[in-house]
VMD Tcl script that draws the C-alpha trace (Angstrom):
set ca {
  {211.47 17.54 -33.53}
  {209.41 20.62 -33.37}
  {209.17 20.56 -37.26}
  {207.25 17.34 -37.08}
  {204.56 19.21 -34.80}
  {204.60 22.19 -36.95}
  {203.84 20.27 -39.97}
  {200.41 19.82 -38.03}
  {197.23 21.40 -38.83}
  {196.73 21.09 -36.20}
  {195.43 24.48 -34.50}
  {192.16 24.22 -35.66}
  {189.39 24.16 -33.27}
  {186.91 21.41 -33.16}
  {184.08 20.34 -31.04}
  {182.03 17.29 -30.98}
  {178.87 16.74 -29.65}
  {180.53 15.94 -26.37}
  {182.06 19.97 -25.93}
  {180.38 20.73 -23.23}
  {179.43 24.45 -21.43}
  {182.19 26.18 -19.76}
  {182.97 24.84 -16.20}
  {181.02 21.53 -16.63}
  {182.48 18.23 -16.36}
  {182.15 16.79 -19.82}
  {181.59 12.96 -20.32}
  {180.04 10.02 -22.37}
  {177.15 8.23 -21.01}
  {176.78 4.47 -21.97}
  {175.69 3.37 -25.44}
  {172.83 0.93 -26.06}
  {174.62 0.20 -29.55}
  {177.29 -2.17 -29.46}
  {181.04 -1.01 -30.46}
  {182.10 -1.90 -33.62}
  {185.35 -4.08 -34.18}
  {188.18 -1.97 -34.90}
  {190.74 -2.95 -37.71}
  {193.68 -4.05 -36.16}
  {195.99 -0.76 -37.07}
  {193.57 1.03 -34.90}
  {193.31 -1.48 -32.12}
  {196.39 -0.14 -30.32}
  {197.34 1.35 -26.94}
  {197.47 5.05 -28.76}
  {194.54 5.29 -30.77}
  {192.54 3.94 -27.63}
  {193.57 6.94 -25.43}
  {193.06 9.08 -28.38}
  {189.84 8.00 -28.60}
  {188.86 8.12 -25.04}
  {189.97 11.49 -25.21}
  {187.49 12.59 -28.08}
  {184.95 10.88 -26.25}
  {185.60 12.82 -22.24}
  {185.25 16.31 -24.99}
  {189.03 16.95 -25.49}
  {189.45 17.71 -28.97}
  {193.07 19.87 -28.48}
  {195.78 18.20 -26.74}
  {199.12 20.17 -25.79}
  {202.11 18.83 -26.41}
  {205.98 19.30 -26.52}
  {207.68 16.25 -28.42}
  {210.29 14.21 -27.02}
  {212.11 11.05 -28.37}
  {209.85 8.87 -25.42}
  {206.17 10.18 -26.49}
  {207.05 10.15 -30.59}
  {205.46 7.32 -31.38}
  {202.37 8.35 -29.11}
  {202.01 11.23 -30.99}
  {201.78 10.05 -33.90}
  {199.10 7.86 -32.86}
  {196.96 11.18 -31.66}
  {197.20 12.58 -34.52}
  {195.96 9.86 -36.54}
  {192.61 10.09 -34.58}
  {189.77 12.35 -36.37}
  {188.82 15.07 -34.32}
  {191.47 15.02 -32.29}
  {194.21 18.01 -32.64}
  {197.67 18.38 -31.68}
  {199.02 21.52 -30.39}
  {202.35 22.22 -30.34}
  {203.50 24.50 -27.41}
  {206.86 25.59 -26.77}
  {207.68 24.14 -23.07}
  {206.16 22.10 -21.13}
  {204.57 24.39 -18.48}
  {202.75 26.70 -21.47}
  {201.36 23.17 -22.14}
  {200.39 22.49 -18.90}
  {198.88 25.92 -18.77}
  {197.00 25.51 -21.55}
  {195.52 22.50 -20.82}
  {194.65 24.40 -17.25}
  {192.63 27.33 -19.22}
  {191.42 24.39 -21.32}
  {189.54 22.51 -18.83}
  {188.06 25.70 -17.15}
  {186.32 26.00 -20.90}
  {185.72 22.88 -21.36}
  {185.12 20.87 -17.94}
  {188.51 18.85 -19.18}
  {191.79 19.23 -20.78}
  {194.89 17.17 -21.47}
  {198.44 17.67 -22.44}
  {201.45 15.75 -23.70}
  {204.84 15.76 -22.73}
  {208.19 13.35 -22.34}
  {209.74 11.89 -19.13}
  {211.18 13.51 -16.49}
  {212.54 16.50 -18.63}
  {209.15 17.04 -19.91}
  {207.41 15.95 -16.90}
  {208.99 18.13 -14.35}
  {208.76 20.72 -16.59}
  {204.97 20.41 -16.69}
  {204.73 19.96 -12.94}
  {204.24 23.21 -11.61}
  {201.46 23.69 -14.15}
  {199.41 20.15 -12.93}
  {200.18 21.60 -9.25}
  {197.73 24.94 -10.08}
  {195.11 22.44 -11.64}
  {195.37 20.72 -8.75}
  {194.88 23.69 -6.73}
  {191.85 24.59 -8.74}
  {190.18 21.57 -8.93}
  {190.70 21.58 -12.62}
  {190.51 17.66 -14.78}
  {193.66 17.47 -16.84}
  {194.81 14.50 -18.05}
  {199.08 14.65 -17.90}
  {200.08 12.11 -20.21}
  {203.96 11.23 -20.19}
  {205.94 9.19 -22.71}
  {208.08 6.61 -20.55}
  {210.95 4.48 -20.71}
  {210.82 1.46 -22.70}
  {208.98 -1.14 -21.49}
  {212.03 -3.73 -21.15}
  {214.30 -0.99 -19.00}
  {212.05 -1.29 -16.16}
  {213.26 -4.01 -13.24}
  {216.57 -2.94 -14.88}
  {219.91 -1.77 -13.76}
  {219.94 0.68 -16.73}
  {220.57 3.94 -16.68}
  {218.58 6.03 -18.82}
  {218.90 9.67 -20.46}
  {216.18 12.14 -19.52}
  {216.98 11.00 -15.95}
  {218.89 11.93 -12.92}
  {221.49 9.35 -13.39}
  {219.80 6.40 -11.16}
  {218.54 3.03 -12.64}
  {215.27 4.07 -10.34}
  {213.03 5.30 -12.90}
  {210.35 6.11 -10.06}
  {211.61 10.10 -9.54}
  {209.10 11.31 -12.02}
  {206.20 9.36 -10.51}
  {206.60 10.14 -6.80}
  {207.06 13.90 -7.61}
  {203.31 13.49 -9.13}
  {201.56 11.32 -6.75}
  {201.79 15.33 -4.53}
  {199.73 16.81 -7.22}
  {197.68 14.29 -9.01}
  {194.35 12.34 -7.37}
  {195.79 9.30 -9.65}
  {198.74 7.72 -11.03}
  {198.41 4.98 -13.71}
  {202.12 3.60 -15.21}
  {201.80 1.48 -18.33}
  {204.63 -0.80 -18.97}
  {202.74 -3.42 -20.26}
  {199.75 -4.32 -22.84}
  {197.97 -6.69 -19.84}
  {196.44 -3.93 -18.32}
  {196.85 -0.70 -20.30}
  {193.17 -0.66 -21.19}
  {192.37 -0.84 -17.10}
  {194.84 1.53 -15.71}
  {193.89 4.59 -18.82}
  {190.57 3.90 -18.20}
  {190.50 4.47 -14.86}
  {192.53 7.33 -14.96}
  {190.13 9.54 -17.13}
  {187.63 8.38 -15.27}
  {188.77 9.23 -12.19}
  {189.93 12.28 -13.41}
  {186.06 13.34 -14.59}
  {184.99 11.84 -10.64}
  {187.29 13.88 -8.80}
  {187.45 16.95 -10.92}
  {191.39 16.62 -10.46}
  {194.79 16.15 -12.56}
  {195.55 12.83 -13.13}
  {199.26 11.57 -14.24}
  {199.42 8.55 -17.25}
  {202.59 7.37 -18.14}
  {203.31 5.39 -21.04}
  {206.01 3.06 -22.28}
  {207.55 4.43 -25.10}
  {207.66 1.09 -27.39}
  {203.97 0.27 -26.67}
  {201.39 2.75 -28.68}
  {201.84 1.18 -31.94}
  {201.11 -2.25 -30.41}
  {197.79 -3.60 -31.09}
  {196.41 -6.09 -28.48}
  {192.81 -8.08 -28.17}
  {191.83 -5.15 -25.70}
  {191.59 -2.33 -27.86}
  {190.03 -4.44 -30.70}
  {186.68 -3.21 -30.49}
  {185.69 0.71 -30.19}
  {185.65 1.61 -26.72}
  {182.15 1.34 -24.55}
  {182.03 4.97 -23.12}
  {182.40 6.09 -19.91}
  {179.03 5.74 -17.87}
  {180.17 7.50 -14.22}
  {177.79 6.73 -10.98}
  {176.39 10.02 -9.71}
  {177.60 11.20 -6.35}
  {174.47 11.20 -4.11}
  {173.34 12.57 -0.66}
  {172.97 10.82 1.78}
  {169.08 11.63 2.20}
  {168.92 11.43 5.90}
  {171.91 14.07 6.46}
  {170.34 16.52 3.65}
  {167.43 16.82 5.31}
  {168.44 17.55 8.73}
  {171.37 20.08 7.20}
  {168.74 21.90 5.32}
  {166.13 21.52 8.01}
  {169.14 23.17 10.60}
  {170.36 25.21 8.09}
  {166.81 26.78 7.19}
  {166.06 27.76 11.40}
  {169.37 29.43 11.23}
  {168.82 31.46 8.43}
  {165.43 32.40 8.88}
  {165.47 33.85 11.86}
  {168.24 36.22 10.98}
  {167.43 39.59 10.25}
  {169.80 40.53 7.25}
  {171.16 37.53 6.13}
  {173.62 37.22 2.65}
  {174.75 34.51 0.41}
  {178.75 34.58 -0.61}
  {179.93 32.35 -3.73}
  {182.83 30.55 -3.71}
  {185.53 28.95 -6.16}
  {184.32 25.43 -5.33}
  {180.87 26.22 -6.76}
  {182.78 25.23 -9.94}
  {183.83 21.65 -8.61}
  {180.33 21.05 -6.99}
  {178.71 22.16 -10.50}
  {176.51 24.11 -8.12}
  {176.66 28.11 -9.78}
  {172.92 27.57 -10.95}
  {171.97 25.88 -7.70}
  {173.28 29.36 -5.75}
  {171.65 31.58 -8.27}
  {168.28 29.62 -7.66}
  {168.98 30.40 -3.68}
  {169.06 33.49 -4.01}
  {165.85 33.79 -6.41}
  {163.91 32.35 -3.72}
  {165.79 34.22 -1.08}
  {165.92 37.49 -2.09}
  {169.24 37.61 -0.28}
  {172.60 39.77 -0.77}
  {174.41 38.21 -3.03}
  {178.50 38.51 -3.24}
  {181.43 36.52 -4.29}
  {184.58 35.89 -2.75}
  {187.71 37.25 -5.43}
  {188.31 33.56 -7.04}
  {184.68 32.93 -7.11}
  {184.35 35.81 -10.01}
  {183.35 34.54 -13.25}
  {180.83 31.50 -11.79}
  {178.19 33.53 -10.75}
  {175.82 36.21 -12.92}
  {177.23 39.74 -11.92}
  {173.74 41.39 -13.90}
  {171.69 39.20 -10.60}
  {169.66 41.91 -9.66}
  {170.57 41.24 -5.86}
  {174.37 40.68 -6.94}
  {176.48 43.23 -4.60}
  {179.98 42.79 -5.21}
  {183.15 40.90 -4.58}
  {183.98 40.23 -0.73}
  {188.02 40.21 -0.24}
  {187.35 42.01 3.20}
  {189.58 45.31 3.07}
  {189.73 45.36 -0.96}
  {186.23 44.26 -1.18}
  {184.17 46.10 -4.12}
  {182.24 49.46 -2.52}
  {180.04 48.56 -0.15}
  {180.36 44.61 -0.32}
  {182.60 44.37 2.95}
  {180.14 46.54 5.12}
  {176.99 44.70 4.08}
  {178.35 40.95 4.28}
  {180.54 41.67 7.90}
  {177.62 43.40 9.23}
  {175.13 40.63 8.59}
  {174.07 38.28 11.36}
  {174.12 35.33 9.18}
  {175.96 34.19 6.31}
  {176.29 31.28 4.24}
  {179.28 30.81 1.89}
  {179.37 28.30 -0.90}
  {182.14 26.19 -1.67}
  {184.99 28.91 -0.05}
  {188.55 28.79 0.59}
  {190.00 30.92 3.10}
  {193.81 31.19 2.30}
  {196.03 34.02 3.85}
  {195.17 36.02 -0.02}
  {191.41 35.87 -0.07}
  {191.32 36.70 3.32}
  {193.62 39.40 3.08}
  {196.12 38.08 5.40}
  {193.50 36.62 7.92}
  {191.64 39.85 8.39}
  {188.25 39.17 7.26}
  {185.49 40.70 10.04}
  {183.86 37.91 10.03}
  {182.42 35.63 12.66}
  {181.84 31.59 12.56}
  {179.04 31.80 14.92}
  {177.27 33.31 12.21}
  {178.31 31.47 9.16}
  {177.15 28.60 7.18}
  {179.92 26.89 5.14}
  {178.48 24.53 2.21}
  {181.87 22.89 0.38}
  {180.77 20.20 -2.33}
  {179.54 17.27 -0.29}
  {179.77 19.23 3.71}
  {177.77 21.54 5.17}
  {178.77 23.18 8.72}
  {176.23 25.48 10.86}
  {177.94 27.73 12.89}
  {179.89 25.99 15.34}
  {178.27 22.93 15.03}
  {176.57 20.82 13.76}
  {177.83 19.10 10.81}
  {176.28 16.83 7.84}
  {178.80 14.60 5.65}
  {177.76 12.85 2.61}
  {175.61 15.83 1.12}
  {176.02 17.55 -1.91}
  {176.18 21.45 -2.01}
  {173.87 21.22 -5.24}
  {171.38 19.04 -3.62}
  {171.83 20.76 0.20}
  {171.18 24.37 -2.48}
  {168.45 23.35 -4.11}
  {166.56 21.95 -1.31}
  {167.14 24.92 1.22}
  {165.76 26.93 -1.88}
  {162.27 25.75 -0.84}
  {162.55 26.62 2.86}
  {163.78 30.07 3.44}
  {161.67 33.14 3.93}
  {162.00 35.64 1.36}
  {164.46 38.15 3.16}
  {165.77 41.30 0.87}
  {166.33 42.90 4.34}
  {170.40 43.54 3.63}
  {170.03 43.97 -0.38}
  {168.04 46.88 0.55}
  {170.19 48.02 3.24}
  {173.04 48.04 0.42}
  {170.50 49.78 -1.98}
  {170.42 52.64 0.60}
  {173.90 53.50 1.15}
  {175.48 52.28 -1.99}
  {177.17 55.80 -3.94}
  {177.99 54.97 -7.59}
  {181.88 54.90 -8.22}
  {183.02 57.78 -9.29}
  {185.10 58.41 -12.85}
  {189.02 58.14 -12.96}
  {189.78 62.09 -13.35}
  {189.96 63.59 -17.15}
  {193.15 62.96 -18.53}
  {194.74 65.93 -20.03}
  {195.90 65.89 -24.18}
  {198.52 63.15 -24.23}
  {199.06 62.86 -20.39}
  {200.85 59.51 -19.70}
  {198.26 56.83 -19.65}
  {196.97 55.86 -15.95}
  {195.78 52.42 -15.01}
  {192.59 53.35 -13.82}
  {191.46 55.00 -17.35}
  {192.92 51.72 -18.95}
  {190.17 49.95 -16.91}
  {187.73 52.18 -17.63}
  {188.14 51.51 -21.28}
  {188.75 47.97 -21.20}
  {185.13 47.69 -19.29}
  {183.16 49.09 -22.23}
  {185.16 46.26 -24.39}
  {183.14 43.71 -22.32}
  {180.09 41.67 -23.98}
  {178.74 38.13 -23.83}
  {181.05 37.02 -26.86}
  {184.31 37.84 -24.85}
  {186.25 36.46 -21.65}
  {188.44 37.70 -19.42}
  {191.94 36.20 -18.34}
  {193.66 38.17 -15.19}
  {197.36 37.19 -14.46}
  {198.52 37.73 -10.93}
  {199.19 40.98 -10.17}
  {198.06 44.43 -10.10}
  {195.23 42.57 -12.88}
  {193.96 40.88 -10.16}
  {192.62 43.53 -8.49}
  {191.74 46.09 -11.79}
  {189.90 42.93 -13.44}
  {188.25 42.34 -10.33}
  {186.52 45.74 -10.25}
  {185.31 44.85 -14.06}
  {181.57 44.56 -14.46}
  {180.72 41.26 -16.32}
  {178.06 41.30 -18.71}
  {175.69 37.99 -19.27}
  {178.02 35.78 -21.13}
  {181.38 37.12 -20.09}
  {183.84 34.58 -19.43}
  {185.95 35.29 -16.27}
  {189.03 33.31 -15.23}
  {192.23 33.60 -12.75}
  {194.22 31.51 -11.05}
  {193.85 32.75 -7.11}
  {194.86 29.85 -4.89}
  {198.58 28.98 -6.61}
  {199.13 32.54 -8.10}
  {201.97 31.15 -10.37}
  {202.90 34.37 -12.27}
  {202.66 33.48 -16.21}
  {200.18 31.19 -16.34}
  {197.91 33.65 -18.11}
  {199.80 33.06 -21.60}
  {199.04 29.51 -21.37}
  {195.57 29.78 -19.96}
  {194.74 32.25 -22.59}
  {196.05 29.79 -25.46}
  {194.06 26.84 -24.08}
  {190.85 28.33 -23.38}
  {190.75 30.15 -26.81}
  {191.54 27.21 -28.51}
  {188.25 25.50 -26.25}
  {186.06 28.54 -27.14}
  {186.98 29.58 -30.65}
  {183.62 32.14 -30.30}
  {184.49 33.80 -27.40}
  {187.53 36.76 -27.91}
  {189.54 36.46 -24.74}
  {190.87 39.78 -23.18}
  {194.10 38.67 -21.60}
  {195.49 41.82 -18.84}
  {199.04 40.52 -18.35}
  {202.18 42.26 -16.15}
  {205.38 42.55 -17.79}
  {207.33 40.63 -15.21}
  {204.67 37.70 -15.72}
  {204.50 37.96 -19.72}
  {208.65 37.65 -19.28}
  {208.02 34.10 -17.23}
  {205.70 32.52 -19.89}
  {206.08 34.61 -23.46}
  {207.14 31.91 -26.07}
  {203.67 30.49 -26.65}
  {202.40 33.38 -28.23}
  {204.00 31.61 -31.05}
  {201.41 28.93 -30.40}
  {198.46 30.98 -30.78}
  {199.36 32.60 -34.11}
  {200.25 29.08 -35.08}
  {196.81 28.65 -33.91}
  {194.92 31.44 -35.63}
  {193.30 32.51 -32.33}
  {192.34 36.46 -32.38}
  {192.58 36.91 -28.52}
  {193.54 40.78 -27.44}
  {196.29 40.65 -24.86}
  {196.80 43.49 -22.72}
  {200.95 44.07 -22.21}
  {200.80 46.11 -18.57}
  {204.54 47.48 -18.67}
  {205.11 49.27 -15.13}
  {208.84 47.59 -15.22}
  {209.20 44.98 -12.76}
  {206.83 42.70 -10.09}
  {204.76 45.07 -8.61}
  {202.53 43.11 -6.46}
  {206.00 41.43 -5.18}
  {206.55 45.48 -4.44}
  {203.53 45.87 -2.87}
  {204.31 43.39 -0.43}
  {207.75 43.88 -0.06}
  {210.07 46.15 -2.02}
  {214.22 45.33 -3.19}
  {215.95 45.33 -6.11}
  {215.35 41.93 -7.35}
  {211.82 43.56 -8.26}
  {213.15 45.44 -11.32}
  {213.36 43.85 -14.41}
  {215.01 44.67 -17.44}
  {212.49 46.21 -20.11}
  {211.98 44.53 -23.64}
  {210.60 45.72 -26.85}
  {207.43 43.82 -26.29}
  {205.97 44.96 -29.53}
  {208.93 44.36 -31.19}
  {209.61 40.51 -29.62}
  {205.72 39.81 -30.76}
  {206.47 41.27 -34.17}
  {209.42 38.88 -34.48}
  {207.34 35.82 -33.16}
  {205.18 36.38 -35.49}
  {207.80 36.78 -38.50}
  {205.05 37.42 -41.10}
  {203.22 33.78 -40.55}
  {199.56 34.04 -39.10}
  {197.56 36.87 -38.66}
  {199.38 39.36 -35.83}
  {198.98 43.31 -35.13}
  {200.76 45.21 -32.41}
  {200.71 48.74 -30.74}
  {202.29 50.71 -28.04}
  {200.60 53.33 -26.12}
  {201.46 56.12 -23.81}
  {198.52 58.12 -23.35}
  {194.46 57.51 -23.65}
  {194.13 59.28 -26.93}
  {196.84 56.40 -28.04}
  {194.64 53.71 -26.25}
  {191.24 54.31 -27.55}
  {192.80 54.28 -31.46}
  {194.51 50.70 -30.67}
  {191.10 49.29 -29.31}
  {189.20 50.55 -31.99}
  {191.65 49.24 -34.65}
  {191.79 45.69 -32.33}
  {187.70 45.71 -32.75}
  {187.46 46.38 -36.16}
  {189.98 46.50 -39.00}
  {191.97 43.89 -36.86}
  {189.55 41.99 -35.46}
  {190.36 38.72 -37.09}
  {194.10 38.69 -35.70}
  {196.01 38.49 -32.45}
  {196.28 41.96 -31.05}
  {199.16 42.83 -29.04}
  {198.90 46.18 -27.03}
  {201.58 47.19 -25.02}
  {200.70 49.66 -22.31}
  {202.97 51.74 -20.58}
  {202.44 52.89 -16.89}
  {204.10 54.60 -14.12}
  {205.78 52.07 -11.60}
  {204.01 52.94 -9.01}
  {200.64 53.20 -10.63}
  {198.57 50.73 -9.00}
  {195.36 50.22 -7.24}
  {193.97 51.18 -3.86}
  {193.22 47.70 -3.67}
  {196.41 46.18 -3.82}
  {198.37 48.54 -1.89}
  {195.96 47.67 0.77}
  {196.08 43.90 0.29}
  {199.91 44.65 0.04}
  {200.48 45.71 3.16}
  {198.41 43.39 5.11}
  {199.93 40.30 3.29}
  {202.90 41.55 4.13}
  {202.19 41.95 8.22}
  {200.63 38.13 7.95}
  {203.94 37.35 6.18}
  {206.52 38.88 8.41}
  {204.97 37.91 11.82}
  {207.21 36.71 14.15}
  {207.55 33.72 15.60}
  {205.48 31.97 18.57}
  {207.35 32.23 21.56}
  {208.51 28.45 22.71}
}
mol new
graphics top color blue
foreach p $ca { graphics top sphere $p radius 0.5 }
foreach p [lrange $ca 0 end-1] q [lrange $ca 1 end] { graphics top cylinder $p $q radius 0.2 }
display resetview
């Protein structure tokens, strides 16, 4: 089966006029010029959803065949300007299609039921998490087995074909099962759509013996998708910005603190404006980094309380009025529930609520609108950007390695920063990258993504296959742990395949560190692999592939310059080896107080 993909040229990027900017929800609006009748080996169930997806911006779909979604697949491929990817599981394709839609504003992958879809589950689940648009689509039973007492391969052994579905409904905002040609065209169509609304997975499932089908439905080009605009409710924006502006101004060092749900709200520009007119401290909270310019002249840092960046923590905790937008305080980005911070003082904007202090309230209002509108009515206050300016000390330098000394992570960092332009992004797995990526300064440009709220260790390899194949311009930088790159490292396949010319950092420190950070045992240690020597096989002299090891700086610093210049148009695969217990301040910190909100005991009865 995986022959038939492979036969595909199918890595080849595209982008139609529809691609839109990275974390933007990407979508038709309606055409004045009517759709043209379609010819009736086009008017089927499969090149409809191939062409809706062409028309919401996908132009890569993941997939992993199966004997249910054959068919379908060979009715995406038939579409122009749509490609087929061929990953090698299901959750590298539902990975991909994660890192995808944070490119693209939407992503989609392919797989077969209940093997492929449970497979792909986990992946949906951090898209979910992240507020993230995929579009799951899974080849189903045959049409005729439903209402049946049949019992089906690819199953658990029940004539209840509904396993695959309920597991879903958990992680999906919608779930559309076509078993019939009636009302295929309704149940796809509101699927995407809802999909581009809620900025959420959605879960499609398809009969296998329908695709090819044509039916009067599908027999003209599909009308595109014209989606009503969320809108205030005008009454409740102005008395949250009117309550929201006597707060803030009569503060005397008020800040501003970015949060992952600007993405979601499509509000980054609306915060940046704020704080133009403002003049306020600006930070970000640690899943926030990426959506927000880091060269803002009032920018200050990351806030993650204890492991903030120098100096963030004391200016934002020491304010006497804050307003985040669009946070989420979980028991990581709060560093186990010990941020100093104080609701009395805090203004929380999420995408369509706004809360002032305590109380009150407003519903029904958009953080972009609620934004843009408080823009006009606060006093310019640089009060606590200055008060930063005044005791901020520069960071220092890691400490002069000696000829050949074992490489440390910090001078990795160091090195990796000055690799940094507009033209590149950066893709953190969980782990010890975390918290070294976080410290990176972004330049204008720089593409910044990680995957904070689920933390699923591996998703990196699939995130960095789907957003290079979205953003064929940008060179991603991919900082991945061993113990993570273990979980997840068949799909490298899949970008060779692919011809993408990403540079993936192989941290080797041999075993889960941040699981040892938070609470050490055996099952922590992993057993070491030739990582140079599995990519070199992967590769097996098809595609364009160059790998390195490195022990010491002197090793590092040839490797990047031969990965930005001779071998600039290939994957480059650097394996870096570290001591074990070489990690950051920050996440021995962030260790230990995860582990004290982990291990307390329980409330007495």
């Amino acid at each position: 089966m995986d022959a038939k993909i492979g036969a595909i040229d199918a890595c080849k990027p595209a982008r139609n006029d529809l691609g839109g900017p990275p974390n933007s929800t990407v979508f038709a609006v309606q055409s004045s010029v009517a759709p043209s009748v379609t010819s009736s080996s086009a008017a089927t169930l499969g090149r409809h959803l191939a062409h809706r997806l062409v028309q919401i911006g996908v132009t890569d779909v993941f997939s992993v065949p199966g004997d249910f979604n054959l068919t379908l697949l060979d009715h995406l491929i038939a579409e122009p300007g749509l490609n087929l990817v061929g990953c090698c599981n299901e959750l590298n394709a539902g990975y991909a299609a994660d890192g995808y839609a944070r490119a693209r504003g939407v992503g989609a992958c392919v797989v077969t039921f209940t093997v492929g879809g449970l497979s792909v589950i986990n992946a949906i689940a951090g898209a979910y998490s992240e507020n993230l648009p995929v579009i799951c689509i899974v080849g189903g039973p045959n049409s005729n087995d439903y209402g049946t007492n049949r019992i089906l391969h690819h199953t658990i052994g029940l004539p209840d074909f509904t396993q695959e579905l309920r597991c879903f409904q958990t992680v999906t905002c919608y779930q559309a099962v076509v078993n019939n040609l009636e009302d295929a065209h309704e149940l796809i169509d509101t699927a995407i759509s809802t999909s581009l609304k809620e900025s959420k997975p959605v879960y499609i499932s398809i009969s296998c013996n329908l695709p090819a089908i044509p039916h009067p439905t599908f027999s003209r080009e599909p009308v595109p998708f014209s989606l009503s605009p969320r809108l205030s409710n005008q009454m409740g924006l102005e008395a949250a910005v009117d309550a929201a502006a006597i707060f803030l101004n009569k503060a005397v060092k008020p800040v501003l603190v970015g949060g992952p749900k600007l993405r979601v709200a499509k509000a980054s520009q609306a915060f940046v404006e704020l704080a133009d007119a403002s003049g306020y401290a600006l930070a970000v909270m640690p899943s926030a980094k990426g959506l927000v310019p880091e060269h803002h002249p009032h920018f200050i840092g990351t806030y993650w309380g204890a492991v903030s960046t120098a100096f963030c923590a004391e200016i934002v905790e020491s304010a006497d009025a804050y307003l985040f937008a669009g946070p989420i305080f979980n028991d990581y980005s709060s560093v186990g529930y010990s941020l100093l911070i104080n609701k009395e003082k805090a203004i929380i904007v999420q995408p369509e609520r706004v809360v002032i202090g305590n109380g009150p309230a407003f519903g029904c209002v958009l953080m972009r609108d609620f934004l843009g509108a408080l823009a006009k009515r606060l006093k310019h206050n640089k009060t606590a950007y200055e008060n930063y300016h005044r005791i901020y000390v520069p960071e220092g330098q890691p400490l002069k390695s000696s000829p050949k000394e074992p490489l440390r992570v910090n001078v990795l960092f160091q090195h990796i920063q000055k690799m940094l332009s507009g033209e590149s992004a950066v893709i953190a797995e969980t782990g010890d990258s975390w918290f070294n990526c976080q410290k990176l300064k972004l330049p204008k440009g720089c593409g910044y993504e990680f995957q904070m709220q689920y933390g699923s260790i591996g998703w990196s390899v699939g995130a960095t296959l789907g957003y290079a194949q979205a953003l064929p311009e940008k060179r991603v930088i991919a900082c991945i742990g061993d113990g993570s790159f273990q979980v997840t490292a068949q799909d490298v396949s899949t970008m060779l395949r692919c011809g993408q010319k990403s540079i993936i950092f192989l941290i080797n420190n041999g075993g889960y560190t941040i699981e040892v950070e938070i609470h050490d045992g055996p099952y922590n240690v992993i057993k070491n692999w030739n990582y140079t020597g599995l990519v070199d096989a992967i590769h097996n002299g098809e595609g364009k592939c160059w790998t390195a090891k490195v022990l010491c700086e002197e090793e590092l610093m040839e490797a990047i310059e031969a990965a930005t210049g001779a071998e600039k148009d290939c994957l480059c695969f650097i394996e870096v080896i570290v001591h074990k217990d070489d990690t950051s301040k920050e996440l021995l910190e962030w260790g230990s107080r995860v582990s004290a909100a982990n291990s307390r005991p329980p409330n007495p009865q």
